[in-house]
N, C-alpha and C positions, 0 to 999 in steps of 0.2 A: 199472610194469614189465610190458610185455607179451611172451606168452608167445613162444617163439623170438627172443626181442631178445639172446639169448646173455649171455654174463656183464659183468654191466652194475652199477654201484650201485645200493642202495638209496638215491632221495634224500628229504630231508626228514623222516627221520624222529627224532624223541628217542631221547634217554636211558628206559629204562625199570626205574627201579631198583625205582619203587614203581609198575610199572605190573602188569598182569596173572602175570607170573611164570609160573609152573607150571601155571598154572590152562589146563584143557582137554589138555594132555598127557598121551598114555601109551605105553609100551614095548610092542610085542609079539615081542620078541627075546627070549630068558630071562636071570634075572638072570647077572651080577652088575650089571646096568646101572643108574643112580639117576637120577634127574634133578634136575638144582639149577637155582633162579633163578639171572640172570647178570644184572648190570651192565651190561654192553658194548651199549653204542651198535648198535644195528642196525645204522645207517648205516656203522659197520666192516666189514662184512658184505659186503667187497670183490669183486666175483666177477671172477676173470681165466681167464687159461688158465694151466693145471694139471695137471702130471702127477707121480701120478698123476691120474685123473680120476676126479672125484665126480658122482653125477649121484641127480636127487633128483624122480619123480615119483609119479603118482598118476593113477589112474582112476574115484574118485567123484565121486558128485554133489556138487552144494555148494547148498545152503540153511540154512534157519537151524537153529542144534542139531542139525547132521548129525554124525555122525564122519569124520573124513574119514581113512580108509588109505595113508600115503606109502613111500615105498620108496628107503634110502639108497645106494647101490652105487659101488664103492671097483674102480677099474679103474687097475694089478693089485689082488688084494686086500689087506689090512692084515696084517703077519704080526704083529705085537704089540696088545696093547690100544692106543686111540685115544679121543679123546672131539669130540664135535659138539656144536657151537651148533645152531639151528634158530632163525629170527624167521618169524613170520607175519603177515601188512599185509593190509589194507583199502584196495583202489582203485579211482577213478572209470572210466568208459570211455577218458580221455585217458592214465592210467597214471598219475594223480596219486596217490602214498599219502595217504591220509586217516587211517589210524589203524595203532598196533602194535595187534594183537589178542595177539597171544600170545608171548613171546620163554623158550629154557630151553637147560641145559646139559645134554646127554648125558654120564654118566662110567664108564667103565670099559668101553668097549662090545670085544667078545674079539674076536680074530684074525677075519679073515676081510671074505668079500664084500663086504660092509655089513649094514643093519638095517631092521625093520620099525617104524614109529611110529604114531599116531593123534594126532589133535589134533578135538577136538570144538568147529565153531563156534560163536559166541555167538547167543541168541534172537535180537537184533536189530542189523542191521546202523548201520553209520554212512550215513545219507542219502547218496542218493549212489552207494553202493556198487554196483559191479557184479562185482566178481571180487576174488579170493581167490591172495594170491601167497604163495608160500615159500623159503626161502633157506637153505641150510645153509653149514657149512665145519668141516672136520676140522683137529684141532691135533697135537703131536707129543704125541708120537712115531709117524711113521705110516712103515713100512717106513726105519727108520732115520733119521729127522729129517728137518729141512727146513721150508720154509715151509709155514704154512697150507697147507690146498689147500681151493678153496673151492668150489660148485656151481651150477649151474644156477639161473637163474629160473622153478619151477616155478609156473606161474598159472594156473587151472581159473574159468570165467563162474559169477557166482552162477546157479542154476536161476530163482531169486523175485529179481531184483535190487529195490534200494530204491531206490525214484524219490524225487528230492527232493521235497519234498516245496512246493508255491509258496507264497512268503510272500504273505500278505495283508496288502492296500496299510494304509496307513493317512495321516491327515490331518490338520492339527493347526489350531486359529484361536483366537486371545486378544485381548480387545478391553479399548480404555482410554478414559477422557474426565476431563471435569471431577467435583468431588467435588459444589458449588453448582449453581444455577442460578438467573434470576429468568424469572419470566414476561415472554417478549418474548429473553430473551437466543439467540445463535445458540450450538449448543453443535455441538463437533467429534469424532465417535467415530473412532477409531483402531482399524485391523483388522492381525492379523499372522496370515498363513498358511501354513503349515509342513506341510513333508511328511519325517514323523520316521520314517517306514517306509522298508524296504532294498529297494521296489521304484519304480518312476516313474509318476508318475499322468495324466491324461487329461483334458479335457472340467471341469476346474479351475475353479467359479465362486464368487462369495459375496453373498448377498441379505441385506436387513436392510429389515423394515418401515416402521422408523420414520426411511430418509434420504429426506432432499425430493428425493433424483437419485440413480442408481445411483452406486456406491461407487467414488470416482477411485484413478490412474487408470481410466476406464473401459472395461470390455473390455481390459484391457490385463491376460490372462491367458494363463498361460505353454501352448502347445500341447500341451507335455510337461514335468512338475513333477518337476526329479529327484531323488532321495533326500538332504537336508538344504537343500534350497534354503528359499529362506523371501522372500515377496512381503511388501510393505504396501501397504494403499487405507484411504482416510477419507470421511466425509460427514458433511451437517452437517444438524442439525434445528431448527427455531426451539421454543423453547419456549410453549404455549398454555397458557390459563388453563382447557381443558380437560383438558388431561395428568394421569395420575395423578401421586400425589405417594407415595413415590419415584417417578421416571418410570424402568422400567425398559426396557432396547432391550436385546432377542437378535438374534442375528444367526448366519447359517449359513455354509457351506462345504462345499460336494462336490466329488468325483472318481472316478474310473473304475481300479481299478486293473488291469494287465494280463488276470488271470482275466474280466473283466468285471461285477467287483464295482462299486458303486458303496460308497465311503467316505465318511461327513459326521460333521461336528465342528459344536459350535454354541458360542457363547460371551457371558454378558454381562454389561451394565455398569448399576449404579443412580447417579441423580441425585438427589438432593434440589432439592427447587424449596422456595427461599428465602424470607419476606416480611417485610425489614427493618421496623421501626416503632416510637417513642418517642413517650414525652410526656412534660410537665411542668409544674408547679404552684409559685406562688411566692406566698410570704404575705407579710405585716409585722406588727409589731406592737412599741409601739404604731402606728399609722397616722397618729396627730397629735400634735403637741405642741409645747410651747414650741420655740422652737429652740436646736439644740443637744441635745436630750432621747437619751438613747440608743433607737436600735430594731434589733430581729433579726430579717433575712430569713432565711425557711426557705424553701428548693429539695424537692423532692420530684420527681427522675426517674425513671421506671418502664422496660424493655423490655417493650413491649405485643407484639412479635412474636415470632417462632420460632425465631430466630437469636439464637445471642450477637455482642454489640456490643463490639468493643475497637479504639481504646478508646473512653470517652465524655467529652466536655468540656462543662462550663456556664460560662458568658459572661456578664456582664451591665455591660449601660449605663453604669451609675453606679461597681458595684463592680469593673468586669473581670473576672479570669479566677475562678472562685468556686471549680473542684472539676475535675480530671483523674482521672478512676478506669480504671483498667488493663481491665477489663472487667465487664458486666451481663450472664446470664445471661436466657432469655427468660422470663418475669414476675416477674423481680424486681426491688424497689425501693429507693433507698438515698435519705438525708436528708443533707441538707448546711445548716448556718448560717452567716450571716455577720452581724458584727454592722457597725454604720453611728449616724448621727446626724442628726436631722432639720435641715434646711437652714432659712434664710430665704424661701423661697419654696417655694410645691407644686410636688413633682418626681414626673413620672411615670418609672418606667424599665421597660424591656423585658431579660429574660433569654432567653436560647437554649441549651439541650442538642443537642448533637450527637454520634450514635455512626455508627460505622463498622462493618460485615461483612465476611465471610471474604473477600467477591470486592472491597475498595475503595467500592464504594456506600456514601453515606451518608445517615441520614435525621437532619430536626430536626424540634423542635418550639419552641416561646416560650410565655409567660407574662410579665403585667404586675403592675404596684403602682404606689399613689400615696401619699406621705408629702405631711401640707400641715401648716404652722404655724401654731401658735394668737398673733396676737398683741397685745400688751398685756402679756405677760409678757415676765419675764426682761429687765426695762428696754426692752420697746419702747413707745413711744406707741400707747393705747388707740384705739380707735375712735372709744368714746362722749363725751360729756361729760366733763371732769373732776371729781371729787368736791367735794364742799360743804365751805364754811368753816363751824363752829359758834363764837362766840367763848363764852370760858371766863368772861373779868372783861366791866363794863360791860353787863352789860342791861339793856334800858329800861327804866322800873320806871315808874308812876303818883303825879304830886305832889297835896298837900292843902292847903287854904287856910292862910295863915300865920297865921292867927287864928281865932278860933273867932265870929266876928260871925254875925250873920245871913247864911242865903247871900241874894246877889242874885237876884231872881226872873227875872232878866234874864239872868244870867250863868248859865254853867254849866263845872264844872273843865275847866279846860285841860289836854289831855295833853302834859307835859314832857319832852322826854326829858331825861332825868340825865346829866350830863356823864360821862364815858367818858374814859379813860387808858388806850392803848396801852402796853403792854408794852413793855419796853425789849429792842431787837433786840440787844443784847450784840453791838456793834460789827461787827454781821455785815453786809455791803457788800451791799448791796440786789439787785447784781449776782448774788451765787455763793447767793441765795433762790430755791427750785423755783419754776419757773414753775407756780400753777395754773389762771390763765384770764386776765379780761380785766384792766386797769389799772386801780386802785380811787384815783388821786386825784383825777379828776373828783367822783367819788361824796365824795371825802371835804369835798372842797372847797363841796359845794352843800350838804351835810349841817351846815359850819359857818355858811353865810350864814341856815338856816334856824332856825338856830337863836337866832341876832341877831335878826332880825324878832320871834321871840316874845317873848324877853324885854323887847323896844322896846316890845310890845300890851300884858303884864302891866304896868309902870309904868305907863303913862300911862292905863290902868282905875282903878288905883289912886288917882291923880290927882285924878280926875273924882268918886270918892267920898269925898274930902275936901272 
């Protein structure tokens, strides 16, 4: 509301029921006058033309905690008691109200002219502020009824106005990437730049030490960043087997804000650098044996690196799949058996443990055995010889002269063998007899002819010494 704008609304302004009230008001007319907070909307606070006429001004200074002395005047004057509003506003140079400062009811004010008031302003203005407006309106009964009448926009320049006061810019950048990494992998950092401050910023760039190329798009930053805009750029870095591990990347962001501050944010991100790795170990035992013999492989996979493995599977040759375990932990070991049985021939077999990492990579390792048959057991034909006949009945024995004569000095005993009787095969078909080596009827056959010859040489000795 500016001053001579004549009677004009209040606009913009609340309700102030719970707003300042009575506070900074006072009478300098003599009682019976009271002053009460009031409800009423300032913004009611109609100003038209009015007769009678009110008119409502002042010729103090205005700074902070001043008093300020108004002056009501009632043209013609009031011949009964009357009572008045007054609202007091806080406005910019455009006549924008920025604030109610002080809103109150005058009651019981006596006959006559009008009245004197004060209203004491507040320490400190609302930013902004450059003047001080007031607004009254009389109610009835005022010289016999009728409507309100209301007054003038009384407005006076702050002496000290309050400059607003300039926001300072501000910047905002939050960066993202992978959680892994491995040595040799390309990893992608993600930039987001924000400008969360109520003013526009300038000269907008963002640097980061560790991308192989400035951060794309490139150069492609806004000339002027205006309050919530928000950019993204990425870059990417190969990972070296010099990197620290975490490998962490900061990364910056400035700008200029209007005053010619410069504003920077920084922001950043850790990587873990990864080094998947297994191993495994497989036993048997027994390692020989008849075939057929029962044996138990034992697995023994470890995670030898720094990452957990899920999941991890063991394989093998012979036995297939051995062991699926949900996850290993990195140094730790688990055992797995499997039982099996040794075969007819020596069998090597090869096992393989495989686990997988957070990022899909996998690593393996293997381990062998060899099971071999003992054989000659378990009904297989021996290697060596077969074992010896011993006979039980029928061994040779040594004969003696049939007579007790002189012996012949010429002769000397003949060794006999003593006739021998095979045991009776008990109808057993020569066929379904364990084979235990070579064919003994040739043997049996020459053993009888030899034996005819001698008994042919003892007669006919005999003979000759008769």
């Amino acid at each position: 509301m500016a001053a001579g704008a004549g009677l004009v609304a209040l606009p913009g302004l609340a309700a102030v029921a719970s707003a300042s009230g009575t506070t900074g008001f006072g009478v300098n007319a003599g009682s019976p006058i009271t002053i009460a907070s009031t409800s009423e909307d300032c913004q009611s606070y109609v100003v038209g033309a009015s007769t009678p006429k009110v008119t409502l001004d002042t010729n103090s200074i205005f700074h902070s905690s001043a008093g300020v002395d108004y002056t009501l005047t009632l043209d013609p004057p009031a011949t009964s008691t009357y009572n008045t509003r007054v609202c007091v506003v806080a406005e910019d140079k455009t006549g924008t109200v920025l604030s109610t400062l002080g809103e109150a009811e005058f009651d019981g004010i006596p006959a006559g002219g009008g009245f004197d008031f004060t209203y004491t302003l507040p320490s400190r203005f609302p930013d902004g502020s450059t003047q001080v407006c007031a607004v009254a309106k009389t109610q009835e009964p005022v010289n016999g009824g009728g409507a309100d009448r209301k007054s003038n926009v009384e407005c006076q320049d702050i002496a000290d106005p309050v400059q607003p006061t300039p926001s300072a810019g501000e910047i905002g950048l939050s960066e993202s990437g992978p959680q892994y990494a491995h040595v040799g992998d390309t990893v992608t950092y993600t930039f987001t730049v924000t400008n969360p401050g109520s003013v526009a910023l300038t000269g907008v760039s963002l640097s980061d030490p560790e991308c192989a190329a400035a951060p794309s798009p490139a150069g492609d930053y806004p000339s002027t960043m205006e309050p919530g805009a928000t950019y993204t750029y990425t870059c990417t870095h190969v990972v070296t087997a010099g990197d620290h591990d975490p490998l962490v990347d900061t990364s910056t962001v400035t700008g200029t804000d209007p005053s010619g501050t410069t504003v920077t944010a920084t922001a950043d991100h850790s990587v873990t650098i990864i080094h998947p790795a297994i191993a495994l170990t497989k036993t048997v035992s027994p390692a020989s044996g008849a075939p057929g013999t029962s044996v138990t492989y034992t697995f023994v996979v470890e995670n030898t690196g720094d990452i957990v493995l899920s999941p991890v599977t063991i394989t093998d040759d012979q036995l297939g799949t051995v062991a699926v375990l949900a996850g290993l932990e990195p140094g730790v070991s688990r055992t797995v058996t499997k039982a099996s049985s040794i075969g007819t021939t020596a069998t090597t077999a090869a096992a393989i443990a495989t686990g997988t990492d957070p990022l899909g990579r996998k690593v393996t390792a293997t381990a062998t055995t060899t099971t071999t048959p003992v054989l000659g057991s378990a009904g297989q034909p021996p290697k060596g010889p077969g074992p010896s006949t011993t006979a039980s009945e029928g061994s040779p024995k040594t004969a003696t002269p049939d007579s007790p004569k002189a012996a012949n000095p010429d002769s000397s005993p003949v060794a006999v063998p003593a006739a021998t009787t095979a045991p009776a095969a008990a109808n057993v078909p020569r066929s379904a007899l364990a084979f235990t080596g070579a064919d003994t009827a040739p043997s049996l056959l020459a053993g009888g002819l030899a034996i005819a010859v001698g008994a042919a040489l003892v007669l006919l000795s005999r003979r000759r010494r008769s």
